[in-house]
N, CA, C and O atoms as a CHARMM CRD file, in Angstrom:
* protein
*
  280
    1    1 UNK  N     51.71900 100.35600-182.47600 PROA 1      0.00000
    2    1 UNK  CA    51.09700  99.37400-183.34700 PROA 1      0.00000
    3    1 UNK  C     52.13700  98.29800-183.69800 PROA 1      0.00000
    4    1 UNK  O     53.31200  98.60600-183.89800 PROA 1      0.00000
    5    2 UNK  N     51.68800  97.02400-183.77200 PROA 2      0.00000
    6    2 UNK  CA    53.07300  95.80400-184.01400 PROA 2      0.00000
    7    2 UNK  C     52.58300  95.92100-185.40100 PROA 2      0.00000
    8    2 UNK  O     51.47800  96.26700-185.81800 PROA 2      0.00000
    9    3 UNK  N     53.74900  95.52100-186.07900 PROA 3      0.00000
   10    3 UNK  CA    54.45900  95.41100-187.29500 PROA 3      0.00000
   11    3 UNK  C     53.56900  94.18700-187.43400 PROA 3      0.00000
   12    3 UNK  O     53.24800  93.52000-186.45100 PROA 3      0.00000
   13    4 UNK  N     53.17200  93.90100-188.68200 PROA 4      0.00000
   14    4 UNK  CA    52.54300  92.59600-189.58300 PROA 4      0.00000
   15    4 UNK  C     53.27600  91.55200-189.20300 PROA 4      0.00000
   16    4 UNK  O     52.86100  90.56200-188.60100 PROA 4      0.00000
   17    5 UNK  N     54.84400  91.86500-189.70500 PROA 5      0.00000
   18    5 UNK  CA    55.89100  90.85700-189.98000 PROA 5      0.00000
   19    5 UNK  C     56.47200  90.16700-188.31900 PROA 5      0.00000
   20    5 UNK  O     57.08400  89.13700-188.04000 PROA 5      0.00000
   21    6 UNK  N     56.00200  91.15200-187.58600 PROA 6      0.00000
   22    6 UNK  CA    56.31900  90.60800-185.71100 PROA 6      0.00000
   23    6 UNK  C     55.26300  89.47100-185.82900 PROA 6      0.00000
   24    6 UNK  O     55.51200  88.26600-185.83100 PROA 6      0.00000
   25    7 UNK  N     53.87000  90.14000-185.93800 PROA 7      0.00000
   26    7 UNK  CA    52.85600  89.36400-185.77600 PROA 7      0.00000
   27    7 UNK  C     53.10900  87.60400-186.59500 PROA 7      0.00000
   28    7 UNK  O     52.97600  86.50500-186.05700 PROA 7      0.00000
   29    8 UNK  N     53.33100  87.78900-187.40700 PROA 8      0.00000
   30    8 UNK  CA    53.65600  86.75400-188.70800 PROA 8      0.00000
   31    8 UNK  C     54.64400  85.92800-188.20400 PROA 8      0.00000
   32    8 UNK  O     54.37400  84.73400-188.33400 PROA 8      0.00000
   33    9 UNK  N     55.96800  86.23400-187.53600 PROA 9      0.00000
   34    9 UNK  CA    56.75500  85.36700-186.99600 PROA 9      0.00000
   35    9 UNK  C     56.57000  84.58400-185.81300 PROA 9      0.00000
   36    9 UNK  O     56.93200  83.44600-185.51200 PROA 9      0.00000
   37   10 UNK  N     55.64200  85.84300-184.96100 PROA 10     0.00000
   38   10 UNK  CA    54.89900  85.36800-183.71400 PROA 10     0.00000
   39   10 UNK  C     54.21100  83.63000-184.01600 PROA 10     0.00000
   40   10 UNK  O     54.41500  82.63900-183.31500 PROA 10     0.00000
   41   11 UNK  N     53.45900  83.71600-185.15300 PROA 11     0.00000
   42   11 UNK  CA    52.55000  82.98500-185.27900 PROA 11     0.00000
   43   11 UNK  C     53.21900  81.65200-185.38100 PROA 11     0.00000
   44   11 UNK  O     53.08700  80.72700-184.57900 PROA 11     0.00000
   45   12 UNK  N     54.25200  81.66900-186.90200 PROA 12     0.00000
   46   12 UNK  CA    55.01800  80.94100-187.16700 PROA 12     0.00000
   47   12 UNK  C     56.13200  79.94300-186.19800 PROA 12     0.00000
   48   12 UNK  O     56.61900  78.82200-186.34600 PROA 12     0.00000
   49   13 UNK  N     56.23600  81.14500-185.02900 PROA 13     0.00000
   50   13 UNK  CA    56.93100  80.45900-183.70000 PROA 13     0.00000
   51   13 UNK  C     56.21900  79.37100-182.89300 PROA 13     0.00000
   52   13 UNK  O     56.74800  78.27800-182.69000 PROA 13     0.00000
   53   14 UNK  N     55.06800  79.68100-182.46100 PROA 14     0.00000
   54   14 UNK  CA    54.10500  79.53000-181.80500 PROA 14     0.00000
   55   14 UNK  C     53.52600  77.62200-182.86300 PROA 14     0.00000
   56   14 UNK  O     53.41700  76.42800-182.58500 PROA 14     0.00000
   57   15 UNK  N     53.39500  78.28800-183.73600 PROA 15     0.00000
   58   15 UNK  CA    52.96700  76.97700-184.66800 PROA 15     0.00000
   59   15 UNK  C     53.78900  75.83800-184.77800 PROA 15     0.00000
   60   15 UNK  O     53.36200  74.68500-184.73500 PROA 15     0.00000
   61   16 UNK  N     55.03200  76.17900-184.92900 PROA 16     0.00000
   62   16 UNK  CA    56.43400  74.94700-184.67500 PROA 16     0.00000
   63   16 UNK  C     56.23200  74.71400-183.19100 PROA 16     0.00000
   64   16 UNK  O     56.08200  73.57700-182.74400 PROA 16     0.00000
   65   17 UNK  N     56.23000  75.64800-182.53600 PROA 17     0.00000
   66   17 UNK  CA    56.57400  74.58800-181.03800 PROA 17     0.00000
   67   17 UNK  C     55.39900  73.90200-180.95700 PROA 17     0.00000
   68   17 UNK  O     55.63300  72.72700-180.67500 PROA 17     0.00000
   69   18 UNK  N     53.71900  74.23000-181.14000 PROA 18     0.00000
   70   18 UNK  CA    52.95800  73.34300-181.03300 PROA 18     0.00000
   71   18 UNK  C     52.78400  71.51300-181.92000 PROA 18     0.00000
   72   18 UNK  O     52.41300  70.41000-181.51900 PROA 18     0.00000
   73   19 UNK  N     53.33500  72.10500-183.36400 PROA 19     0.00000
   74   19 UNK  CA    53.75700  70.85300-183.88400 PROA 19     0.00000
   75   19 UNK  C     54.89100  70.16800-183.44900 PROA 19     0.00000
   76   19 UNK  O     54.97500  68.95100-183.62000 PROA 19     0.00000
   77   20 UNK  N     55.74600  70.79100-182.92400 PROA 20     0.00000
   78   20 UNK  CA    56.75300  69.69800-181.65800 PROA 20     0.00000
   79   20 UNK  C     56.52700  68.87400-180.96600 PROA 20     0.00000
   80   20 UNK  O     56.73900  67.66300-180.89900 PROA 20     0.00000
   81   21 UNK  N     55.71000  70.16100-180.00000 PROA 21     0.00000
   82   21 UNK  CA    55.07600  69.37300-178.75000 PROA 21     0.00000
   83   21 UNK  C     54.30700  67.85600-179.22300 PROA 21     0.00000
   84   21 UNK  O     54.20600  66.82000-178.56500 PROA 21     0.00000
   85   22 UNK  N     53.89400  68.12000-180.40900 PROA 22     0.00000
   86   22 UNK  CA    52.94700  66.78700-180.48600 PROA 22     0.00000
   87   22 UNK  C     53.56400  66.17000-180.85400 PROA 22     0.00000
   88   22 UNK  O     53.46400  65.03900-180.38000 PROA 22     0.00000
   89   23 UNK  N     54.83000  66.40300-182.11200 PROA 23     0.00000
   90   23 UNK  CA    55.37900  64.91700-182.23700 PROA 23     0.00000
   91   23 UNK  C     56.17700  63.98500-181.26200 PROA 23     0.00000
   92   23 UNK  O     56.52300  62.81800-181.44900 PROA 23     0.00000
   93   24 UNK  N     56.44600  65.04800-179.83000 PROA 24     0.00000
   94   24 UNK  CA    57.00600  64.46700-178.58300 PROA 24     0.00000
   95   24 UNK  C     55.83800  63.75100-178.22000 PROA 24     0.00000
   96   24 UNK  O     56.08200  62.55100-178.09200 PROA 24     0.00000
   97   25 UNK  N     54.27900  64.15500-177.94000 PROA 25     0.00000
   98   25 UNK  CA    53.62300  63.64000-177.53300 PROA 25     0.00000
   99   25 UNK  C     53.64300  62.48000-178.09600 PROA 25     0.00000
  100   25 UNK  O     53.80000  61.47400-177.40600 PROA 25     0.00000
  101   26 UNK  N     53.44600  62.39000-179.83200 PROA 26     0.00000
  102   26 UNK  CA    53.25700  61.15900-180.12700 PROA 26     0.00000
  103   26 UNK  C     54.34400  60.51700-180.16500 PROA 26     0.00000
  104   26 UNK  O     53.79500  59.43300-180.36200 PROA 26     0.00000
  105   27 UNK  N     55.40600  60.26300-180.14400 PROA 27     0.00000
  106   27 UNK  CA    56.80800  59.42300-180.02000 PROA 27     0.00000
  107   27 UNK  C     56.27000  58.61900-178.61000 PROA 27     0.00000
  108   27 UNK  O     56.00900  57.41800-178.53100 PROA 27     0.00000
  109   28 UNK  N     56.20400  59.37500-177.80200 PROA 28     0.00000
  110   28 UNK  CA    56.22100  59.17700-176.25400 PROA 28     0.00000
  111   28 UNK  C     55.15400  58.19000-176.31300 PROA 28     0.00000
  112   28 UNK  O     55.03100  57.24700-175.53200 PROA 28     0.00000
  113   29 UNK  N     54.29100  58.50600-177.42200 PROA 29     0.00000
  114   29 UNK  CA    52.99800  57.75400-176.88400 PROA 29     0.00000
  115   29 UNK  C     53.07200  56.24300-177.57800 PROA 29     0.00000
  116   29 UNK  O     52.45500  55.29300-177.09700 PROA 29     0.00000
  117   30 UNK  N     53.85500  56.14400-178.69800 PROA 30     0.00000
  118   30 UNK  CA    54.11800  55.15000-179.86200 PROA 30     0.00000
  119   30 UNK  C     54.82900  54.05500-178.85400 PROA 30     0.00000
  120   30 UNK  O     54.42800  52.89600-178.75200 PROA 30     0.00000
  121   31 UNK  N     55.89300  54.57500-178.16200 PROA 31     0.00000
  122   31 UNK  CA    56.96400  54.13900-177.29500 PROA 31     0.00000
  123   31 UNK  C     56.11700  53.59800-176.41300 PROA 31     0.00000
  124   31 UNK  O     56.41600  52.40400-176.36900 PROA 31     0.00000
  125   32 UNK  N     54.86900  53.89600-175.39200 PROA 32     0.00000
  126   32 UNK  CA    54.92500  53.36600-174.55600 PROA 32     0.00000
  127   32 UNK  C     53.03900  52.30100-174.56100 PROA 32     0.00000
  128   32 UNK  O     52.28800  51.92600-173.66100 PROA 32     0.00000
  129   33 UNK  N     53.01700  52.22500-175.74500 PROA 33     0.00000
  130   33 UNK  CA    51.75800  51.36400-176.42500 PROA 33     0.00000
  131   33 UNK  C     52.40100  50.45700-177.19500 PROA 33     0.00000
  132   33 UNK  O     53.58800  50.56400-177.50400 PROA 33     0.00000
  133   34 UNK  N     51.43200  49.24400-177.64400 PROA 34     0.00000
  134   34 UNK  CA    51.73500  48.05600-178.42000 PROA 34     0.00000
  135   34 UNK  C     51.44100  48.50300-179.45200 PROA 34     0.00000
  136   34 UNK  O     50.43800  49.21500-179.49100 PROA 34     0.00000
  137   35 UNK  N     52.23100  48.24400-180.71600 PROA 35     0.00000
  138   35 UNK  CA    51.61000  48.26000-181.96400 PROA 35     0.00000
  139   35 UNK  C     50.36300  48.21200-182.20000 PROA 35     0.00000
  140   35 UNK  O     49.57800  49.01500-182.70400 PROA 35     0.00000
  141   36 UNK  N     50.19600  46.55000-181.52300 PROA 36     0.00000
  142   36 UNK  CA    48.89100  46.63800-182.15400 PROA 36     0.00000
  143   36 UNK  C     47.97700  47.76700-181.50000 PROA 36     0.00000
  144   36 UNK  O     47.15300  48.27300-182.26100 PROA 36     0.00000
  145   37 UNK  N     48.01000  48.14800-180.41000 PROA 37     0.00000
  146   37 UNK  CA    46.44900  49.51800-179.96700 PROA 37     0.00000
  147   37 UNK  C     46.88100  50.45300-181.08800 PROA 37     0.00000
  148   37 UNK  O     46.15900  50.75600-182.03700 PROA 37     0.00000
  149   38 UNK  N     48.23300  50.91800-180.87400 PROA 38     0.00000
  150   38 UNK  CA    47.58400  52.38800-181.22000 PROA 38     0.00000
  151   38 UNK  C     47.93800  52.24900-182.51900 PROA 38     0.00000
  152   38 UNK  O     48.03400  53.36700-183.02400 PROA 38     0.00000
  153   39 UNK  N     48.25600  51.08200-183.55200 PROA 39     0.00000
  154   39 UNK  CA    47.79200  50.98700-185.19400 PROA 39     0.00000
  155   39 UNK  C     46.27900  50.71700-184.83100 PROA 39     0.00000
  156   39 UNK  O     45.59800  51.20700-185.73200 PROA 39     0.00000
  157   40 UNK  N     45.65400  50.25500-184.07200 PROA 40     0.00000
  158   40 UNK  CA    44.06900  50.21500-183.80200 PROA 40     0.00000
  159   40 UNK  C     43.33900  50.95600-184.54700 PROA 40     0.00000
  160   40 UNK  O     42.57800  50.92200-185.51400 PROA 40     0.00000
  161   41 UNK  N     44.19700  52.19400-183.17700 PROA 41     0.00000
  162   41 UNK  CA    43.60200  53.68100-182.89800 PROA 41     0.00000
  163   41 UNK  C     43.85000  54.49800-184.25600 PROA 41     0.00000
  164   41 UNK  O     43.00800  55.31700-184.62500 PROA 41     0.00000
  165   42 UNK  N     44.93300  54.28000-184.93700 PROA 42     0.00000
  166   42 UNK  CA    45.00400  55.01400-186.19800 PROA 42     0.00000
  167   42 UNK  C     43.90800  54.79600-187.21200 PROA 42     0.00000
  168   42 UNK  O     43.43600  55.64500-187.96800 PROA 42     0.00000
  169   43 UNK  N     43.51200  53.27100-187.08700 PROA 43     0.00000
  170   43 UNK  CA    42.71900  52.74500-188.82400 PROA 43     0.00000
  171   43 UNK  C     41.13700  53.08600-187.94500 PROA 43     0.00000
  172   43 UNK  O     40.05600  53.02500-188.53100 PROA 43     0.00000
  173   44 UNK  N     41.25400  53.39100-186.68300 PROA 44     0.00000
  174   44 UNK  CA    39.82600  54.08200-186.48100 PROA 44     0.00000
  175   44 UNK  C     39.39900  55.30700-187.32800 PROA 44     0.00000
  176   44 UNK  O     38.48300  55.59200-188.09900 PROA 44     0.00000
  177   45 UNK  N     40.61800  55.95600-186.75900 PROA 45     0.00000
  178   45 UNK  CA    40.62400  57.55200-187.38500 PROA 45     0.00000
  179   45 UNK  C     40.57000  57.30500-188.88300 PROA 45     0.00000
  180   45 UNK  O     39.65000  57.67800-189.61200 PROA 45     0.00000
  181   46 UNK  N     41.37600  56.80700-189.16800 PROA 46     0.00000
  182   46 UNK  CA    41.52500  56.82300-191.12500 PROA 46     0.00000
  183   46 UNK  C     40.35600  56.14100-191.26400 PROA 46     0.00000
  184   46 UNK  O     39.88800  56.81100-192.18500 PROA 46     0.00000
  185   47 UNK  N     39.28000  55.05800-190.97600 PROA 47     0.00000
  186   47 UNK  CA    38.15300  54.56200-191.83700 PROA 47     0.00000
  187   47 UNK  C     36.80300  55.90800-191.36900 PROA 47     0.00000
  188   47 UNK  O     35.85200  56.40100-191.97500 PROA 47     0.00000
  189   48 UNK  N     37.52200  56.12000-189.71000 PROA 48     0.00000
  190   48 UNK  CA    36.19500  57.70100-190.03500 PROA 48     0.00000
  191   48 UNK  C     36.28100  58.37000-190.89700 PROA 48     0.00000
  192   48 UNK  O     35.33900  58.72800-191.60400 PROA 48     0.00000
  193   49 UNK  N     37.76800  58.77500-191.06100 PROA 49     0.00000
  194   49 UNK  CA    37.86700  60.04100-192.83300 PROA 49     0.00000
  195   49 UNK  C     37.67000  59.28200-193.94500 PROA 49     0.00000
  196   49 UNK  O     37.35400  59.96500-194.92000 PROA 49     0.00000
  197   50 UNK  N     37.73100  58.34200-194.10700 PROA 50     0.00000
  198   50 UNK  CA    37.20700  57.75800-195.25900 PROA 50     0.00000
  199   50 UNK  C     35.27600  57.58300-195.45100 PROA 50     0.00000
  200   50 UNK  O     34.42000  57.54300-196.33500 PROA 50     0.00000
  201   51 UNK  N     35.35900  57.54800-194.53000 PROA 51     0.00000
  202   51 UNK  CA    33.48100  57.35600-194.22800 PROA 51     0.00000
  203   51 UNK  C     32.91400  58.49900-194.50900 PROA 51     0.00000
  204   51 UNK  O     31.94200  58.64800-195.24900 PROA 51     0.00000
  205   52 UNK  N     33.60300  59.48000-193.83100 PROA 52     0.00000
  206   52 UNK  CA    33.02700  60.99500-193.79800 PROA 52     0.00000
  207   52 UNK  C     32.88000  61.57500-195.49800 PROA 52     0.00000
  208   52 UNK  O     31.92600  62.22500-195.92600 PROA 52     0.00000
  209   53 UNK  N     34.24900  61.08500-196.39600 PROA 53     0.00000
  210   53 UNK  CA    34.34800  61.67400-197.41700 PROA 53     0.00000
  211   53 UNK  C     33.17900  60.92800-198.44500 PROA 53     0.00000
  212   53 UNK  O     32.91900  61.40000-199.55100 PROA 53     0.00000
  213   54 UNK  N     32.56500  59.77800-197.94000 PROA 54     0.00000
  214   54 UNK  CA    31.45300  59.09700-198.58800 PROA 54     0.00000
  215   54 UNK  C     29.87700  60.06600-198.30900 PROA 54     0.00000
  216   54 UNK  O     28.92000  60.09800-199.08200 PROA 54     0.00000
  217   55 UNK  N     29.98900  60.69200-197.15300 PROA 55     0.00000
  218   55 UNK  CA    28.43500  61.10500-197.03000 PROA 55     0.00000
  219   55 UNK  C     28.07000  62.74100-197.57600 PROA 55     0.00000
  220   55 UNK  O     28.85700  63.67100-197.75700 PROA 55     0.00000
  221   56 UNK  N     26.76900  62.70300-197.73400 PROA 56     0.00000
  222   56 UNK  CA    26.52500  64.06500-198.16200 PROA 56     0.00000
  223   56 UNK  C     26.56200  65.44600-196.99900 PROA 56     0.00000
  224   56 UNK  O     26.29600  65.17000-195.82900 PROA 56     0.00000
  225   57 UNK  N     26.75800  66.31100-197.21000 PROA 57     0.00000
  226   57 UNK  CA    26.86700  67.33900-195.91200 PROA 57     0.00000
  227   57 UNK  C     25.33100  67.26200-194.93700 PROA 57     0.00000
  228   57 UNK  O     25.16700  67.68600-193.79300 PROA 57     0.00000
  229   58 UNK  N     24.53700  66.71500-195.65000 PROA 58     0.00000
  230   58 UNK  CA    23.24700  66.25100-194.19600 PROA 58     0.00000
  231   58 UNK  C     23.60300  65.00600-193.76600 PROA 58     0.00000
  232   58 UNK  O     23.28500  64.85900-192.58600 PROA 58     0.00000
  233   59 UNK  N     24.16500  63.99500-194.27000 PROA 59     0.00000
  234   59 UNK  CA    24.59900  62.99600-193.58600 PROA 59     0.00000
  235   59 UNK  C     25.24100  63.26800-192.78600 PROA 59     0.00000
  236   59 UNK  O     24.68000  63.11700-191.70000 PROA 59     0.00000
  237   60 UNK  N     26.67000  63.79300-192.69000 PROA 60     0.00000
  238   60 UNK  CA    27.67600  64.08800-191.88000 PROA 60     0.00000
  239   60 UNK  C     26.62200  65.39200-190.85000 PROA 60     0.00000
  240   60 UNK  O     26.28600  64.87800-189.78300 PROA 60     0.00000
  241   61 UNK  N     26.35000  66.16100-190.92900 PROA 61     0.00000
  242   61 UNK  CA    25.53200  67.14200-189.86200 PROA 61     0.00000
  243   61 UNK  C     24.40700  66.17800-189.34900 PROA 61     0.00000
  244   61 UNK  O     23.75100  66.73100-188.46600 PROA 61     0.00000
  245   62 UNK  N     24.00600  64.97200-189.61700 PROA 62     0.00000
  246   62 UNK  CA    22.61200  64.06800-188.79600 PROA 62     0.00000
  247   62 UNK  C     23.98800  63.59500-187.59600 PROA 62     0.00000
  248   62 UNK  O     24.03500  64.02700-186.44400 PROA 62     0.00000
  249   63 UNK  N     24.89800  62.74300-188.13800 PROA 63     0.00000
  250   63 UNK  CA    25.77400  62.08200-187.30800 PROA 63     0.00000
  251   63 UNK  C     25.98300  62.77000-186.48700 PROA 63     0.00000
  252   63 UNK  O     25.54200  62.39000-185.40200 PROA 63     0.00000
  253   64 UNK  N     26.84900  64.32600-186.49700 PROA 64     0.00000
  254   64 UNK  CA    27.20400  64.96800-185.29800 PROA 64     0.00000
  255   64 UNK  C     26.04700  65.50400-184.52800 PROA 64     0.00000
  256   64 UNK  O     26.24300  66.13300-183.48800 PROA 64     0.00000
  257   65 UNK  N     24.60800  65.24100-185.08500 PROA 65     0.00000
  258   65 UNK  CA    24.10900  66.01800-184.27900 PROA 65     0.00000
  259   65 UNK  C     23.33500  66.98100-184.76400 PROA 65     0.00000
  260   65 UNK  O     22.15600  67.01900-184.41000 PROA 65     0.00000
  261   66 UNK  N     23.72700  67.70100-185.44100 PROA 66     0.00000
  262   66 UNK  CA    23.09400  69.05100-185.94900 PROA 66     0.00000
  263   66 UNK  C     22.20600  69.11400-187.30800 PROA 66     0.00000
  264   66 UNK  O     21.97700  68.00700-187.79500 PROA 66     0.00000
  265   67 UNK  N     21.67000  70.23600-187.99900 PROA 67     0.00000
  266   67 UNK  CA    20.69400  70.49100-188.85400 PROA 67     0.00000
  267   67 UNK  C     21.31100  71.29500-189.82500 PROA 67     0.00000
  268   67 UNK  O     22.03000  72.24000-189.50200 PROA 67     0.00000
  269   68 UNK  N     21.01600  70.89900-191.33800 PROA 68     0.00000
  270   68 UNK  CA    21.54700  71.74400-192.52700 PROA 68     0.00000
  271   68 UNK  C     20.77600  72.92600-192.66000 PROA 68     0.00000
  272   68 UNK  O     19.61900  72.84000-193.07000 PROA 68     0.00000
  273   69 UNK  N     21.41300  74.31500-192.28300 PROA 69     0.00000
  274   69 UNK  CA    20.43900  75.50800-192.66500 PROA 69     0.00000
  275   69 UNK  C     21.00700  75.91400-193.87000 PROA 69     0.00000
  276   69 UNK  O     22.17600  75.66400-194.16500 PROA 69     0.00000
  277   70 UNK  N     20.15000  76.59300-194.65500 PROA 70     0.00000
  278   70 UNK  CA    20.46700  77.22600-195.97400 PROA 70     0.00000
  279   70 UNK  C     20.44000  78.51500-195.87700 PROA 70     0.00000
  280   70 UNK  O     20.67600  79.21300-196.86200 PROA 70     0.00000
């Protein structure tokens, strides 16, 4: 049986290199785009989370698609 605390570091390992990997991705990606796209591409993303935090949970479930069950 593995130990909690294996499992727990496992995870913790695993979680840093994936947040690495991306901030290589995004460096790499900053580096080889113009300001202006990918500040574009950012105030896309930030006015969707801002939009999203305006609608009610059937608003946001019509947009993606789907139906509010209770």
């Amino acid at each position: 049986m593995v130990h909690l605390t294996v499992l727990i570091m496992g995870f913790i390992e695993d979680n840093r290199k994936e947040r690495m990997k991306f901030v290589d991705f995004w460096s790499d990606y900053v580096l080889k785009h113009s300001d202006k796209e990918w500040s574009r591409q950012q105030n896309v993303i930030i006015n969707s989370c801002l939009r999203s935090t305006r609608m009610t949970r059937e608003e946001y479930l019509k947009m993606k698609g789907e139906t509010f069950r209770k």
